[in-house]
C-alpha positions as a Markdown table, in Angstrom:
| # | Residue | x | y | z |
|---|---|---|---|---|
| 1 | Unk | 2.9 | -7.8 | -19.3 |
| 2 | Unk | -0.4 | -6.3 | -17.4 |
| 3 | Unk | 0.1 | -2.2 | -16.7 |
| 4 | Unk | 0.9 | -1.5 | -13.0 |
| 5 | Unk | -2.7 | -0.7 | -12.8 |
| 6 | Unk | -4.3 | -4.2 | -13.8 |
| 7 | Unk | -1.8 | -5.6 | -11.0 |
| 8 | Unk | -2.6 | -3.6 | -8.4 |
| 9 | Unk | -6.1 | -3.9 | -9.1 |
| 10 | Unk | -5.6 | -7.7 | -9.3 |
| 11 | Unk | -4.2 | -7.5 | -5.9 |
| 12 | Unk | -6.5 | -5.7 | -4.4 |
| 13 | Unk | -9.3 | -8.2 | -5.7 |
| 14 | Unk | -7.0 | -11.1 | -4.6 |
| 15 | Unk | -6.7 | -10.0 | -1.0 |
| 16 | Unk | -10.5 | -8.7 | -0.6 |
| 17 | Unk | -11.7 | -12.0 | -2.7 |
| 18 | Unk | -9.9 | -13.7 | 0.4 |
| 19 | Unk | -10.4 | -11.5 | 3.3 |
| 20 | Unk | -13.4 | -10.0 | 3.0 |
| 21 | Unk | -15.5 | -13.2 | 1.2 |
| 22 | Unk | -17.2 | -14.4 | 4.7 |
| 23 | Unk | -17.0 | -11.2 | 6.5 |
| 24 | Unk | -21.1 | -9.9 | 6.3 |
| 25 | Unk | -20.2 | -6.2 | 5.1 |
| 26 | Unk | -22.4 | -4.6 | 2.6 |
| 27 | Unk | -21.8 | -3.3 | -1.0 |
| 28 | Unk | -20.5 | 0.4 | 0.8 |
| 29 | Unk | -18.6 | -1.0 | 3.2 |
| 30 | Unk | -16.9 | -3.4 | 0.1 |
| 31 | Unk | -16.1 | -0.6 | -1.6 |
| 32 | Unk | -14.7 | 1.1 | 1.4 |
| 33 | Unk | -12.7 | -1.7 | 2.4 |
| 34 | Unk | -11.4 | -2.0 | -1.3 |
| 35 | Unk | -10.1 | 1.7 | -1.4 |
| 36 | Unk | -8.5 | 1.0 | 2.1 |
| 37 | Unk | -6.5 | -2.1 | 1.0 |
| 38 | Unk | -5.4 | -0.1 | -1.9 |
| 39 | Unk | -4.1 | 2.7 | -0.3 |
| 40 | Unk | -2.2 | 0.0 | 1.9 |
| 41 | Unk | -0.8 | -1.7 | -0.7 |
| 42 | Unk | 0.7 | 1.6 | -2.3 |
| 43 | Unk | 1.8 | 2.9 | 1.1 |
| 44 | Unk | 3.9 | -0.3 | 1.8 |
| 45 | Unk | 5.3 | -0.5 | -2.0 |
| 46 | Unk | 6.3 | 2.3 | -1.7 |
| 47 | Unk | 8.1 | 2.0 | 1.5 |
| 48 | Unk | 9.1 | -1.1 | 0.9 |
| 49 | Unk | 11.1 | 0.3 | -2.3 |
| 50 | Unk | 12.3 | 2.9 | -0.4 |
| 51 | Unk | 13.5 | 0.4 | 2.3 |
| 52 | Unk | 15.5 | -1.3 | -0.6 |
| 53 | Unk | 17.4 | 2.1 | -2.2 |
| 54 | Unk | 18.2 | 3.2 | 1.7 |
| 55 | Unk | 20.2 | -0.3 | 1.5 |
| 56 | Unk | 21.8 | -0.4 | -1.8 |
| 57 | Unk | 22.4 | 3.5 | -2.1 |
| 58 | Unk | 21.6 | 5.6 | 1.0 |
| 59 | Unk | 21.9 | 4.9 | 5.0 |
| 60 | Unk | 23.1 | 1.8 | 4.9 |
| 61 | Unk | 22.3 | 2.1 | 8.4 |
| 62 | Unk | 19.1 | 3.4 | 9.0 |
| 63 | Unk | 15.9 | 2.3 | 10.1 |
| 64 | Unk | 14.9 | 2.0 | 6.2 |
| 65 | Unk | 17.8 | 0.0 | 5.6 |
| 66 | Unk | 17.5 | -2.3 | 8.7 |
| 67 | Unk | 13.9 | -3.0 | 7.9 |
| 68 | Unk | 14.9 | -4.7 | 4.5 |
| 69 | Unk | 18.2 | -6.5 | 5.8 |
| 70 | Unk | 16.0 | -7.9 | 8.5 |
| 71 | Unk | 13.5 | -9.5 | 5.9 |
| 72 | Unk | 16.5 | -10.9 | 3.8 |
| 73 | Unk | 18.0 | -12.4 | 7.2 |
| 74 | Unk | 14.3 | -13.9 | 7.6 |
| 75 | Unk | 13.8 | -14.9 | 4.3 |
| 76 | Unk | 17.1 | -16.9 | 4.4 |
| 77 | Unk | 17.0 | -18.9 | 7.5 |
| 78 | Unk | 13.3 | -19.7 | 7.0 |
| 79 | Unk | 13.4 | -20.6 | 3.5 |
| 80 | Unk | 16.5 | -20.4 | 2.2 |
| 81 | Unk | 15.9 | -17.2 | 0.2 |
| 82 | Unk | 13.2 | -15.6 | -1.3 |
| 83 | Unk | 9.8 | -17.0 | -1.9 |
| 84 | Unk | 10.0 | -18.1 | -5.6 |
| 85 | Unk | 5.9 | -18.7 | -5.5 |
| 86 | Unk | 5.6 | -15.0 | -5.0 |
| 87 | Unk | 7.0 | -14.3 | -7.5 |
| 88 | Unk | 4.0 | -15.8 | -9.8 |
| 89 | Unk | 1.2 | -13.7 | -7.8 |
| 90 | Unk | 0.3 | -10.4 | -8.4 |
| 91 | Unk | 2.1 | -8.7 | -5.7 |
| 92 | Unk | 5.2 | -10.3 | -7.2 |
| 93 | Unk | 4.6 | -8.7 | -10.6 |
| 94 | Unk | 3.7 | -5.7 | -9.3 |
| 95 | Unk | 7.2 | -5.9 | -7.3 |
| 96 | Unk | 9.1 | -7.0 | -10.4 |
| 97 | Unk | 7.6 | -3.9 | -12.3 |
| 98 | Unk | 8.4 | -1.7 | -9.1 |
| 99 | Unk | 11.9 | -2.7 | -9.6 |
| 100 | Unk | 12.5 | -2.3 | -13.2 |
| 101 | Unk | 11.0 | 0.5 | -13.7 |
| 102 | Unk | 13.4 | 2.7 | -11.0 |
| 103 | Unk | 16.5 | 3.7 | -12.1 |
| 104 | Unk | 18.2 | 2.5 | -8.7 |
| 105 | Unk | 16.9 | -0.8 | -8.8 |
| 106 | Unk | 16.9 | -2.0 | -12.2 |
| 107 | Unk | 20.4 | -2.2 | -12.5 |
| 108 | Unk | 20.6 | -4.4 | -9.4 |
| 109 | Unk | 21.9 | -8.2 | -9.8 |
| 110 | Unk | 20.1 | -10.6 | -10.2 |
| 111 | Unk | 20.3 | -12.1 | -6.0 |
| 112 | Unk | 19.8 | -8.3 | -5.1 |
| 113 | Unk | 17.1 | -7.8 | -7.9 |
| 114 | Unk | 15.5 | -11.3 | -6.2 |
| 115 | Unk | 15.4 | -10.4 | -2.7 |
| 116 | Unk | 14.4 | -6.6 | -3.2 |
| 117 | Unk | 11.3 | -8.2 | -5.4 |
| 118 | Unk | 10.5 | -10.9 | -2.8 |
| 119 | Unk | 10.7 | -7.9 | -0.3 |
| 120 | Unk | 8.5 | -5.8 | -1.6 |
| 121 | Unk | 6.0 | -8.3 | -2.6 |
| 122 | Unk | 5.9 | -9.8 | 1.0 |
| 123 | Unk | 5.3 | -6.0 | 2.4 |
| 124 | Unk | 2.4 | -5.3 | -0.1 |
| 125 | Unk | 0.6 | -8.8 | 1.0 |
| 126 | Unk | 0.9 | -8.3 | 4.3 |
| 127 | Unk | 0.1 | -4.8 | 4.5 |
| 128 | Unk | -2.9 | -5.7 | 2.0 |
| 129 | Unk | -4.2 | -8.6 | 4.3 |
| 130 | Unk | -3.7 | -6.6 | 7.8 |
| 131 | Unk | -5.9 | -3.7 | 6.2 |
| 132 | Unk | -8.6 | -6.0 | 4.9 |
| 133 | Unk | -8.7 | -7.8 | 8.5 |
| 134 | Unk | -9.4 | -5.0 | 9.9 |
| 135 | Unk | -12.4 | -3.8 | 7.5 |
| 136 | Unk | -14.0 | -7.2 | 8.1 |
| 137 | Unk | -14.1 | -6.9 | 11.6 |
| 138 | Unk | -15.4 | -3.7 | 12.5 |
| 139 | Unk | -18.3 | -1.6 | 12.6 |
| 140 | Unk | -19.8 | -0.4 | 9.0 |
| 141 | Unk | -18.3 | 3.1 | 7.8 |
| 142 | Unk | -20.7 | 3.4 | 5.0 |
| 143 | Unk | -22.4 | 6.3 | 7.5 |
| 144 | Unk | -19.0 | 8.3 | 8.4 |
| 145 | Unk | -17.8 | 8.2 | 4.9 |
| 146 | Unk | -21.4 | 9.2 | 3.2 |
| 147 | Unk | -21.9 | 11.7 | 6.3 |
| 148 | Unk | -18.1 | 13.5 | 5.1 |
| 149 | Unk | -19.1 | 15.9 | 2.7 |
| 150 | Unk | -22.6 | 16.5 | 3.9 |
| 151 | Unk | -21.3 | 18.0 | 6.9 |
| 152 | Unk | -19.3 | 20.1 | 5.2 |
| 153 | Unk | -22.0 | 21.5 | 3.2 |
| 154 | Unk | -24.2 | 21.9 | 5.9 |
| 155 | Unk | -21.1 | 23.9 | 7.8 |
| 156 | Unk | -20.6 | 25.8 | 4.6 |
| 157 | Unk | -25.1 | 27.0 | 4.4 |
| 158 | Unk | -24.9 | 27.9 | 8.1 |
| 159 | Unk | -22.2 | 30.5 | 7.4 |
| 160 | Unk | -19.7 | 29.2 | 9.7 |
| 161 | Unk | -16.4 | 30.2 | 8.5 |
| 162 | Unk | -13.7 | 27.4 | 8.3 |
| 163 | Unk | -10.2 | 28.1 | 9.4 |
| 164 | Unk | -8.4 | 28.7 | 5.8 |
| 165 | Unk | -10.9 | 31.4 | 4.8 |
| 166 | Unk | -9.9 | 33.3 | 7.9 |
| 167 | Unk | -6.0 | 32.6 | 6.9 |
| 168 | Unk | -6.7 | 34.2 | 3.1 |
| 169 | Unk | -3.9 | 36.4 | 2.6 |
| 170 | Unk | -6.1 | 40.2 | 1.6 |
| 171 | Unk | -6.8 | 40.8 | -2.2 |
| 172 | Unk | -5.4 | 43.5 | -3.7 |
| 173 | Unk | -8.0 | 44.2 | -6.2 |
């Protein structure tokens, strides 16, 4: 089985292969965009697995909890339960690994193990595809992210002091 790595990096190729294959950007901004649909993808697994303990072991209750209840509710009337092509795409691998790999969740049976998968999966894609969207549609930020550290250097020859210098507790010696 691929290393979480190899499917999160076939996910992110996946969604910006998809999303971002028409849009005009340039070989910064694809880069850019790449890193952003990444850091999507990890933010919503890892809510989304987070959703699925608050359910099984924590607030059963909660906002957390709700969230992944309201999927599986979804997911049931729509389709009858979860999608089982997700389950062959990257983001359903990297779900599956998700799962086994936590001590709270690999234990789970199997119609628990199957929605929580199908869950996160579903998060991770849509998270992925609504972060790529919005690369593709707006302006470059090759300029602001290439522009970052500079200014900071530039800050730092002037002499202007930055606010955690001036919070340095005194040296003693």
């Amino acid at each position: 089985m691929p290393s979480r790595r190899e499917l999160l990096d076939a996910l992110v190729d996946d969604v910006t292969r998809s999303a971002l294959g028409s849009a005009g950007l340039g070989p910064e901004d694809r880069v850019l965009a790449r890193q952003r649909v990444q850091e999507a993808i990890q933010r919503a697994a890892t809510r989304a697995q987070g959703d699925v303990i608050a359910l099984a072991h924590g607030d059963g209750h909660g906002p957390e909890a709700d969230r992944f209840a309201a999927h599986m509710d979804t997911r049931h009337q729509e389709r009858g339960g979860p999608d089982p092509a997700l389950r062959e795409t990257a983001a359903g691998k990297l779900a599956a690994d998700l799962v086994a790999s936590d001590d709270r969740t690999n234990g789970f049976h199997t119609l628990l193990r199957d929605r929580a998968e199908d869950y996160i999966a579903h998060s991770v894609t849509v998270a992925a595809l609504e972060e790529a969207q919005k690369s593709s549609n707006g302006p470059s930020q090759a300029p602001a992210a290439a522009a970052g550290p500079a200014v900071v250097v530039a800050v730092a020859k002037a002499g202007v002091s930055n606010h955690a210098e001036r919070r340095r507790p005194p040296s003693i010696g």
